[in-house]
C-alpha positions in Angstrom: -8.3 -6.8 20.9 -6.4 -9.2 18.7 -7.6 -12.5 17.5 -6.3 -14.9 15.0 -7.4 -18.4 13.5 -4.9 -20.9 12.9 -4.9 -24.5 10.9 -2.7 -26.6 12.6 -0.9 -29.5 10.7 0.4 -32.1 12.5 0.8 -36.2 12.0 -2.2 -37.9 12.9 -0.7 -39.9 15.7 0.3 -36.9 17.4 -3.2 -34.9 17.5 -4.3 -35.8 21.4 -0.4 -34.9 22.7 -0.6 -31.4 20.3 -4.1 -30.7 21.4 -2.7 -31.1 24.8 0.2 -28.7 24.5 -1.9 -26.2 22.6 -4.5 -25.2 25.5 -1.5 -24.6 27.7 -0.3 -21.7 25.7 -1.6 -18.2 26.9 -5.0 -17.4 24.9 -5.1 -20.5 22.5 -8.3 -22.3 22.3 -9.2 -25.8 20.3 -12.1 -25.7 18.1 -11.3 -28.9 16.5 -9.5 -31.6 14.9 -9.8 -33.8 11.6 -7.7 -37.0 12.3 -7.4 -38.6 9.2 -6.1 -34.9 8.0 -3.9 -34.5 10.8 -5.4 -30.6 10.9 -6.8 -28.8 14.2 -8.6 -25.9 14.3 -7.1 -22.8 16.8 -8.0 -19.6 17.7 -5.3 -17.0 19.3 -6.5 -14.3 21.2 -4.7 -11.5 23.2 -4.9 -10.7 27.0 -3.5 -9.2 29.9 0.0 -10.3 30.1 0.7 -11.1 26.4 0.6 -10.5 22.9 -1.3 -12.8 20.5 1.5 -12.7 18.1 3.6 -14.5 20.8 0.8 -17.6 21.0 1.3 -17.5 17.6 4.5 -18.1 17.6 4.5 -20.2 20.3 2.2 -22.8 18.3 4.9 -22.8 15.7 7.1 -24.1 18.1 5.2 -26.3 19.7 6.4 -30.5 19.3 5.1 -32.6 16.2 3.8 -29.3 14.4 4.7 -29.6 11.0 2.8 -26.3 9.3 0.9 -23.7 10.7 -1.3 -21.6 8.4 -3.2 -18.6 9.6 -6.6 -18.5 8.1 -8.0 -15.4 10.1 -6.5 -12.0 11.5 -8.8 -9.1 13.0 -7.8 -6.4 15.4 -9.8 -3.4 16.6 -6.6 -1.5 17.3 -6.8 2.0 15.5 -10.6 1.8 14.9 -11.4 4.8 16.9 -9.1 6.6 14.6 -10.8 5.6 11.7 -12.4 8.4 8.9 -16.6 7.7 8.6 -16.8 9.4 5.3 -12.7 9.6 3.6 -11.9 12.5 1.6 -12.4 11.6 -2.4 -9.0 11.3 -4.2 -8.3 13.8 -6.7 -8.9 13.1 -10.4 -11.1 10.2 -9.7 -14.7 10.5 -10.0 -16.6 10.9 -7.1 -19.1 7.8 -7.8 -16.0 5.8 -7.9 -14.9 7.6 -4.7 -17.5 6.9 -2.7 -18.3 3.2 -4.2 -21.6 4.6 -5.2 -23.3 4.3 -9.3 -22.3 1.4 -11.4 -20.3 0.8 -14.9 -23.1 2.1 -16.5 -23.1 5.6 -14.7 -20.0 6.1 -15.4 -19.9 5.3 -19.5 -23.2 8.0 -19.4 
């Protein structure tokens, strides 16, 4: 799974017709809209068919978008392949390793 969260500039007259043209691209959903701002709110997610990173790209290209910033980015690909505990790195101490003791350990 893939999912991104977009802020979506756009002139203010042009929110309902953007709005509009946004739900019709493949996995894009509106969360919201500040008029007076001219920003709306999108989430991107992947599915059978297509890749988020297409919907992204899509909303770029969509008419009367003037920016598109990307304010969220998660994927679960390559989690199953993930190490529980990592091996420490050599030459650094293992409370800074493993994230565990403070400052203070360490200048003891």
């Amino acid at each position: 799974m893939k999912i991104a969260s977009l802020v979506v500039r756009v002139s203010p007259e042009h929110i309902d017709t953007l709005k509009t043209a946004l739900v019709e691209i493949p996995g894009v959903e509106v969360h919201g809209a500040n008029i007076e701002q001219g920003r709306v709110i999108v989430t991107v997610e992947d599915g059978e068919g297509y890749a988020m990173t297409d919907s992204v790209l899509a909303v770029n290209m969509v008419r009367h978008v003037l920016s598109v910033t990307l304010a969220y980015e998660y994927t679960d690909e390559g989690l199953e392949n993930e190490i529980e505990h990592p091996e420490p790195i050599p030459g650094l101490p293992l409370q800074a390793a493993d994230g565990v003791g403070s400052a203070q350990d360490k200048e003891a």
